[in-house]
Jmol script that loads the backbone (N, CA, C; Angstrom):
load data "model"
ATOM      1  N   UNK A   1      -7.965 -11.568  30.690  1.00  0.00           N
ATOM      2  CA  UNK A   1      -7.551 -11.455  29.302  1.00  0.00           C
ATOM      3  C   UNK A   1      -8.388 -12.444  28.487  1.00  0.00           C
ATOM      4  N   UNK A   2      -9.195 -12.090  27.204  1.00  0.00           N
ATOM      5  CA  UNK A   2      -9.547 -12.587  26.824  1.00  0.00           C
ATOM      6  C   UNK A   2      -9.056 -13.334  25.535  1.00  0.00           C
ATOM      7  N   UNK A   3      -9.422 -14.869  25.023  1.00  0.00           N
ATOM      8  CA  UNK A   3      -8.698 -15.325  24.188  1.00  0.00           C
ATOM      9  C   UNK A   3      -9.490 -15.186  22.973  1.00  0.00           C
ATOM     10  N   UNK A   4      -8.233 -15.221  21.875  1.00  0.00           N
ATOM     11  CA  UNK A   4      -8.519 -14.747  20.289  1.00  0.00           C
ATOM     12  C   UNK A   4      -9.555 -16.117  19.816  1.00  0.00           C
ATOM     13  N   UNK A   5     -10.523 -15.910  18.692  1.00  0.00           N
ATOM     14  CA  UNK A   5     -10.936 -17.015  18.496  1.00  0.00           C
ATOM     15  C   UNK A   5     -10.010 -17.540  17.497  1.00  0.00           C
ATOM     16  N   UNK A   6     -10.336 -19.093  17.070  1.00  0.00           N
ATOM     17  CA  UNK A   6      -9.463 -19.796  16.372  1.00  0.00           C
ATOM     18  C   UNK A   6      -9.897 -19.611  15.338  1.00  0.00           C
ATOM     19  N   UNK A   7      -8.865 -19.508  13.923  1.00  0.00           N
ATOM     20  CA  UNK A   7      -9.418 -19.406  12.564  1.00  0.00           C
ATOM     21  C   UNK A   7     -10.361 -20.446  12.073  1.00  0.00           C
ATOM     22  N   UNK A   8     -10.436 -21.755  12.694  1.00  0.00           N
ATOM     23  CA  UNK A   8     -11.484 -22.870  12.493  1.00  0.00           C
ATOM     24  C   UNK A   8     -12.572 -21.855  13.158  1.00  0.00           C
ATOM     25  N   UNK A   9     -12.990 -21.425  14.030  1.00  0.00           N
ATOM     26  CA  UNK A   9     -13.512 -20.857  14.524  1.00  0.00           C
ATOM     27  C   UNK A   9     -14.434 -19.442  13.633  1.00  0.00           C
ATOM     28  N   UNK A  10     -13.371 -18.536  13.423  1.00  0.00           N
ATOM     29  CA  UNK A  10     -13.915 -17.672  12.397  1.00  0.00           C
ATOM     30  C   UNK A  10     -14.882 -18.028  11.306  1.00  0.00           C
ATOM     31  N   UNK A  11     -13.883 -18.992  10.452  1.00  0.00           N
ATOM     32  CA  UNK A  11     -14.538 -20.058   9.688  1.00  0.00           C
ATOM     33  C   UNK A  11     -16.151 -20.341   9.375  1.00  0.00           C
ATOM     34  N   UNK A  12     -16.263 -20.666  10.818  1.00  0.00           N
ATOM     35  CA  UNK A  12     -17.601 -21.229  10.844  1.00  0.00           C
ATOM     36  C   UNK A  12     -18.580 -20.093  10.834  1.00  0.00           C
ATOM     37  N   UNK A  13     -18.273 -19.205  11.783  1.00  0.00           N
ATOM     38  CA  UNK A  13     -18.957 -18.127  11.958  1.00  0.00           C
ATOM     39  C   UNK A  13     -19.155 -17.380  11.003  1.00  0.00           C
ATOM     40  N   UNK A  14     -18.484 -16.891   9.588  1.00  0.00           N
ATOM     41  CA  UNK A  14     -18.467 -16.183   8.567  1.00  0.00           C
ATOM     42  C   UNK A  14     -19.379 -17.786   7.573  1.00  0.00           C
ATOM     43  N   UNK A  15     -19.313 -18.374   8.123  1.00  0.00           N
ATOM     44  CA  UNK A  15     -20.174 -19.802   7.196  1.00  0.00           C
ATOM     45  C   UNK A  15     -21.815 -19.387   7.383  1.00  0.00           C
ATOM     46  N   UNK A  16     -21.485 -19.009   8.200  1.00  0.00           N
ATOM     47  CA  UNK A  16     -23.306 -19.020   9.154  1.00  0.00           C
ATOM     48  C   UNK A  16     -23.991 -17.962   8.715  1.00  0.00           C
ATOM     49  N   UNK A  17     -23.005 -16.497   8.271  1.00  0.00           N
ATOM     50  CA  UNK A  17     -23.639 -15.372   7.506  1.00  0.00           C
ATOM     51  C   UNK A  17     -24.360 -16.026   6.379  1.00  0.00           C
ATOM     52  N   UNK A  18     -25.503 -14.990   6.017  1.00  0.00           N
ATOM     53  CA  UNK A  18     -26.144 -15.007   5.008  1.00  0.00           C
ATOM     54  C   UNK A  18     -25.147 -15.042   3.762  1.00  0.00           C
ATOM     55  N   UNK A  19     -24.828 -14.973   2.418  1.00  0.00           N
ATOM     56  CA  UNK A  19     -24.572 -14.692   1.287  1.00  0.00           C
ATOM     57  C   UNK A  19     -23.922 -13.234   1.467  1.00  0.00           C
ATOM     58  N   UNK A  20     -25.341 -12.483   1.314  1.00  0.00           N
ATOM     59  CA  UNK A  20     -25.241 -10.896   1.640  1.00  0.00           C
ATOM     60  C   UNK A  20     -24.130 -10.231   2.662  1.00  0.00           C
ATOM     61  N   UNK A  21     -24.279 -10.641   3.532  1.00  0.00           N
ATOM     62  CA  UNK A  21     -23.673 -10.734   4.741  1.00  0.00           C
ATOM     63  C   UNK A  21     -21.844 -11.115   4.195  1.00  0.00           C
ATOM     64  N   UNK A  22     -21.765 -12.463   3.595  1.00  0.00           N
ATOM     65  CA  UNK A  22     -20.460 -12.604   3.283  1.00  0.00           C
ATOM     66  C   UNK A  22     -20.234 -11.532   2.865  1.00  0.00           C
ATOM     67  N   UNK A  23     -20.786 -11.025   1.430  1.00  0.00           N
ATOM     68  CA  UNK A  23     -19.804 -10.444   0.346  1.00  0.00           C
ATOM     69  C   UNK A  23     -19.845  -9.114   0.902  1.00  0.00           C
ATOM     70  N   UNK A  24     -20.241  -8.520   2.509  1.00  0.00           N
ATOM     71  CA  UNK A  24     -20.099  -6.845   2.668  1.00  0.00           C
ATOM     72  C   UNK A  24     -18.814  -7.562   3.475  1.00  0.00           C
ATOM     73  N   UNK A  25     -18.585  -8.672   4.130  1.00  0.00           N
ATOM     74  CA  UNK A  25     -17.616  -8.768   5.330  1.00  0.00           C
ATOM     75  C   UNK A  25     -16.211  -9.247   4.266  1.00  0.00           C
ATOM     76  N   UNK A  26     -16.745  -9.316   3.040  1.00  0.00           N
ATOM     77  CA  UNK A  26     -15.343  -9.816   2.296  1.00  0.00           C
ATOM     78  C   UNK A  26     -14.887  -8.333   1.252  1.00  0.00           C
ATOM     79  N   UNK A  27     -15.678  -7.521   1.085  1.00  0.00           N
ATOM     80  CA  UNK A  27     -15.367  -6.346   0.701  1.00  0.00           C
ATOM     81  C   UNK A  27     -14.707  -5.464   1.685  1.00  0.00           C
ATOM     82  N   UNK A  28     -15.328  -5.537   2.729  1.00  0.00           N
ATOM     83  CA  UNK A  28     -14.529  -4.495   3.983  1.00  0.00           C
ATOM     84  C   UNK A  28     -13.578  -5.182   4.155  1.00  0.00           C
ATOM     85  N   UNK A  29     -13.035  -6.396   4.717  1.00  0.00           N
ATOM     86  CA  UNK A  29     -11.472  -6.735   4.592  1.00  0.00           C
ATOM     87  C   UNK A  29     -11.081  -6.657   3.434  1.00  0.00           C
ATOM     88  N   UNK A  30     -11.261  -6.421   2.237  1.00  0.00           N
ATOM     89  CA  UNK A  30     -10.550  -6.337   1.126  1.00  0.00           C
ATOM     90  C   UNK A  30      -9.944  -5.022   1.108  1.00  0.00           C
ATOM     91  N   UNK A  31     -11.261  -3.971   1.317  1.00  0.00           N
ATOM     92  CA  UNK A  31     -10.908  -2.825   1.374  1.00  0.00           C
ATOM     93  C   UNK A  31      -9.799  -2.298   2.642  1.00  0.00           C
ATOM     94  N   UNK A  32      -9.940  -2.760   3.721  1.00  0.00           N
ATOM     95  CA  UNK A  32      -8.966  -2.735   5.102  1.00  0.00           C
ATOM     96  C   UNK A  32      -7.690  -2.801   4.852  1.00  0.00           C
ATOM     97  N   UNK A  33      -7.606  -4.117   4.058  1.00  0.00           N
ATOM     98  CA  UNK A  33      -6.195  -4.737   3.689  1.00  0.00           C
ATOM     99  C   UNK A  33      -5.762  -3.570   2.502  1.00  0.00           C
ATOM    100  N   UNK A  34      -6.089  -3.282   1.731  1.00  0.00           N
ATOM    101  CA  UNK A  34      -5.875  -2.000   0.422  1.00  0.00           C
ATOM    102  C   UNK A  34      -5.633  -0.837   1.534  1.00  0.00           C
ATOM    103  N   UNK A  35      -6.625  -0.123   2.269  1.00  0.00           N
ATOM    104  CA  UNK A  35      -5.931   0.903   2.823  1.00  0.00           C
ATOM    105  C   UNK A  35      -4.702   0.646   3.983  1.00  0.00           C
ATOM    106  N   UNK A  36      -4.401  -0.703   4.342  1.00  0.00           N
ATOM    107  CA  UNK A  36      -3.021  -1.323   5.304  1.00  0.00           C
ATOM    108  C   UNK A  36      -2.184  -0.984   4.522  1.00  0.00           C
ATOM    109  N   UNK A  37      -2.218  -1.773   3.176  1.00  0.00           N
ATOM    110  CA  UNK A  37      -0.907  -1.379   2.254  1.00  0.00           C
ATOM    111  C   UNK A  37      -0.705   0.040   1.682  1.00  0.00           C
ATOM    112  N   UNK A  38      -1.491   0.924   1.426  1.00  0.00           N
ATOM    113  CA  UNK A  38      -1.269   1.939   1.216  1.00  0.00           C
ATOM    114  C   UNK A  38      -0.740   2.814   1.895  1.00  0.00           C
ATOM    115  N   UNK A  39      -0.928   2.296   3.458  1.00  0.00           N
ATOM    116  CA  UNK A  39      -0.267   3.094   4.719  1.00  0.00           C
ATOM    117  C   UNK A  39       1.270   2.684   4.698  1.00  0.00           C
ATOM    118  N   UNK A  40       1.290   1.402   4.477  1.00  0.00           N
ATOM    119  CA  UNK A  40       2.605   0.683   4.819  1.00  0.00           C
ATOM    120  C   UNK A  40       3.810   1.620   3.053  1.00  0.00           C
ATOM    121  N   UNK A  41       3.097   1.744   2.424  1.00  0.00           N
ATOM    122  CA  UNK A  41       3.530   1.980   0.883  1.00  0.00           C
ATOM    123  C   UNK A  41       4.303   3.514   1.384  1.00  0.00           C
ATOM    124  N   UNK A  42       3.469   4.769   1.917  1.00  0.00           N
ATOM    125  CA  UNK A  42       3.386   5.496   2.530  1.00  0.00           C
ATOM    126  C   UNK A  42       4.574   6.292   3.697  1.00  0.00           C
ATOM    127  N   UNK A  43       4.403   4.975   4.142  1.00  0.00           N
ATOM    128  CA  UNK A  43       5.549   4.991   5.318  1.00  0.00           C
ATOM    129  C   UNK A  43       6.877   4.811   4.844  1.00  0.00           C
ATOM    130  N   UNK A  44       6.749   3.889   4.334  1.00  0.00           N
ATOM    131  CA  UNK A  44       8.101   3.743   3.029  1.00  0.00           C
ATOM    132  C   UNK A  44       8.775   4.948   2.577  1.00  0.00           C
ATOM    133  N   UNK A  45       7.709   5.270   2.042  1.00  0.00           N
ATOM    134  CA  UNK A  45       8.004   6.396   0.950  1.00  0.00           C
ATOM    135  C   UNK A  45       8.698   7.803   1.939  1.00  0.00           C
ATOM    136  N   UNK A  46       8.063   7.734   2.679  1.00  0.00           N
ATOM    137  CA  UNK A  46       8.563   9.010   3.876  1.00  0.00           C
ATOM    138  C   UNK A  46       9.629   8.684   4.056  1.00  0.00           C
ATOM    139  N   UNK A  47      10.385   7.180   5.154  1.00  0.00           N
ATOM    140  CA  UNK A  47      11.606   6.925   5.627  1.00  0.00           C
ATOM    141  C   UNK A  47      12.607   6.807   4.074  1.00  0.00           C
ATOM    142  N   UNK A  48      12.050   7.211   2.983  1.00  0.00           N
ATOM    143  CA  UNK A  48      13.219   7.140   1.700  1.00  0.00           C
ATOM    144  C   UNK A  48      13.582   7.975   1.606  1.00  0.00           C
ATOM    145  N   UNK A  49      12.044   9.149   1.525  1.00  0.00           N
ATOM    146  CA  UNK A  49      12.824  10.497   1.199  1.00  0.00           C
ATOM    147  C   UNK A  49      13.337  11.243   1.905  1.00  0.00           C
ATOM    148  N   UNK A  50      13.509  11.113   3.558  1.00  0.00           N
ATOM    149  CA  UNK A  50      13.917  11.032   5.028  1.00  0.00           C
ATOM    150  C   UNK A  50      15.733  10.441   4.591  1.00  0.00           C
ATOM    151  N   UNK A  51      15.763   9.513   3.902  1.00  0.00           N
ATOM    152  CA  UNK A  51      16.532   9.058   3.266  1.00  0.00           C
ATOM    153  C   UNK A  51      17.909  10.098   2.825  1.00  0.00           C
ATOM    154  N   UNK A  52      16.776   9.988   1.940  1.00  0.00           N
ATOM    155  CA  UNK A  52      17.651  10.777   0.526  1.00  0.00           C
ATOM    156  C   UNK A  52      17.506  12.351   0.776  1.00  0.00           C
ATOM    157  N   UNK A  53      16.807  12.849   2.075  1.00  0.00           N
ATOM    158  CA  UNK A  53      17.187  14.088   2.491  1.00  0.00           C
ATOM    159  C   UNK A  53      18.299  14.533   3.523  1.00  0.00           C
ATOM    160  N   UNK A  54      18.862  13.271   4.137  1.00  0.00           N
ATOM    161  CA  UNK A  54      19.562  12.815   5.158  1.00  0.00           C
ATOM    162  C   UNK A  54      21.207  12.866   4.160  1.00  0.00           C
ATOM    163  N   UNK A  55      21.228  12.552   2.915  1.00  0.00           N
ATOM    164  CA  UNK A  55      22.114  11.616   2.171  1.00  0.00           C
ATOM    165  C   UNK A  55      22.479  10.148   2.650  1.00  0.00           C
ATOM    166  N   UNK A  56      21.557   9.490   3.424  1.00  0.00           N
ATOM    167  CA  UNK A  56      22.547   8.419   3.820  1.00  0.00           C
ATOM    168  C   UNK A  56      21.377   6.921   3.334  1.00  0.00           C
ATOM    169  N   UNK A  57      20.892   7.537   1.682  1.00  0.00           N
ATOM    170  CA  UNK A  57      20.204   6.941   0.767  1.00  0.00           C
ATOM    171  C   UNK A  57      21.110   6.336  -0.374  1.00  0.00           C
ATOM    172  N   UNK A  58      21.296   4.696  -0.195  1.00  0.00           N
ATOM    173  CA  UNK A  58      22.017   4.462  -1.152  1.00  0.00           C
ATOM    174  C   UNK A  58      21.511   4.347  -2.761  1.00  0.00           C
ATOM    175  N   UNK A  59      22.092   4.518  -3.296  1.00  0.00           N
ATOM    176  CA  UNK A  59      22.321   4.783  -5.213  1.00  0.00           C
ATOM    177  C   UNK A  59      23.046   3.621  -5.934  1.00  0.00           C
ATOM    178  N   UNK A  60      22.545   3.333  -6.879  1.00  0.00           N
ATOM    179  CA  UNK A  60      22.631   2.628  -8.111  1.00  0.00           C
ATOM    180  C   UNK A  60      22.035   1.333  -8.169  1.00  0.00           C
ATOM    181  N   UNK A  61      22.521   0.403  -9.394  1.00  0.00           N
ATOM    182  CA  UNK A  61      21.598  -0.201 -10.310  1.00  0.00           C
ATOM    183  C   UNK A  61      20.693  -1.398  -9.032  1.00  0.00           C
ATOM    184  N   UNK A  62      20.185  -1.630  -9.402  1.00  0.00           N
ATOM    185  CA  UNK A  62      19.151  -3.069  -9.061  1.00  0.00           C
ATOM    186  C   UNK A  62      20.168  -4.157  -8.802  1.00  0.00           C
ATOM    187  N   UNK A  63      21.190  -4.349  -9.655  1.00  0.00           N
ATOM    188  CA  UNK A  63      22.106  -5.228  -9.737  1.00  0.00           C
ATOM    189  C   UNK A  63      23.216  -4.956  -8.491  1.00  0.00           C
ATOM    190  N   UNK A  64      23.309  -3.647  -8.506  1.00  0.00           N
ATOM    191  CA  UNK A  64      24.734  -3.331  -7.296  1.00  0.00           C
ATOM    192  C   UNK A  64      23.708  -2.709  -6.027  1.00  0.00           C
ATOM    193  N   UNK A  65      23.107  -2.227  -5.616  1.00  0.00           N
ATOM    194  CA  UNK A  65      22.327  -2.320  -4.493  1.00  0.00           C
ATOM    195  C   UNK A  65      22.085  -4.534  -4.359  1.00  0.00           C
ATOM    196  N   UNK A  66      21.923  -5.169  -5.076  1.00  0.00           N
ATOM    197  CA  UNK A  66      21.271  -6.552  -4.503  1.00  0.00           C
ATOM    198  C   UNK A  66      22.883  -6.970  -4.485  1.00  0.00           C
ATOM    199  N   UNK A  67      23.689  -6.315  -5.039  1.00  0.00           N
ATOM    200  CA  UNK A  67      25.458  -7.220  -4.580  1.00  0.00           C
ATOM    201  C   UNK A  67      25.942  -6.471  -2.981  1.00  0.00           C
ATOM    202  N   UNK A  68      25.572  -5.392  -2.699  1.00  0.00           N
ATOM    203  CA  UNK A  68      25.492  -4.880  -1.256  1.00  0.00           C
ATOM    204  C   UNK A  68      25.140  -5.419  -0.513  1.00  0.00           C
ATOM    205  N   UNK A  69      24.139  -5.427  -0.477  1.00  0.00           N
ATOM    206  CA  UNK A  69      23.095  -6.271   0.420  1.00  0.00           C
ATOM    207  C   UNK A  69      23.132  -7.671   0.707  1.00  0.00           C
ATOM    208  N   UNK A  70      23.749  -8.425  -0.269  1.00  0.00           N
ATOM    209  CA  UNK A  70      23.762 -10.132  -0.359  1.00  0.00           C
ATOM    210  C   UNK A  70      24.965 -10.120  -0.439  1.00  0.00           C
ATOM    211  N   UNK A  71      26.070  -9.539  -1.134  1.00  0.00           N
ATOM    212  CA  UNK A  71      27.972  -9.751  -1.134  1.00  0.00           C
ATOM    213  C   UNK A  71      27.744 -10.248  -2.817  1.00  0.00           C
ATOM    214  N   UNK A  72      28.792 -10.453  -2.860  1.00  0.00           N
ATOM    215  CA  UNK A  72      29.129 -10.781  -4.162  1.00  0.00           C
ATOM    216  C   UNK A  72      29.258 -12.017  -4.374  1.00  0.00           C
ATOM    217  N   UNK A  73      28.125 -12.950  -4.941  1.00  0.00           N
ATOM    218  CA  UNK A  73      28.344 -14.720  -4.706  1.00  0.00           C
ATOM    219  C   UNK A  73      28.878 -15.372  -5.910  1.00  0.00           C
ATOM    220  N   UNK A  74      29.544 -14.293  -6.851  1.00  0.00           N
ATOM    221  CA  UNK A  74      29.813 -14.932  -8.332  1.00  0.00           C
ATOM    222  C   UNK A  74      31.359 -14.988  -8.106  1.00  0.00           C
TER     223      UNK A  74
END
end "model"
wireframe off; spacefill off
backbone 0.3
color backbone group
């Protein structure tokens, strides 16, 4: 099994790229991370309307869904 390198590690190695070199390796994780969340956004969105096709999607305000969830602390 091989071991992960250390983020000191990374570090250095993304130091050592050219300029050029940085800004394609900082665009592709930018871009990576944008299509992660869009998957994760995605997935969401399915298990809601999975949800709310199920009925067992709860309803109402911002205020009474967060008193559900947390109780009533007032």
């Amino acid at each position: 099994m091989s071991q992960s390198p250390t983020l000191q590690a990374i570090i250095e190695f993304v130091e050592a790229l050219s300029q050029d070199e940085q800004d394609v390796l900082f665009d592709l994780i930018y871009k990576r991370r944008i299509a992660k969340r869009r998957q994760e956004i995605a997935q969401n969105a399915k298990a809601t309307m999975q949800a709310v096709s199920n009925g067992t999607a709860q309803r109402g305000t911002a205020a009474e869904l967060m008193a559900n969830i947390f109780g009533d602390e007032e």
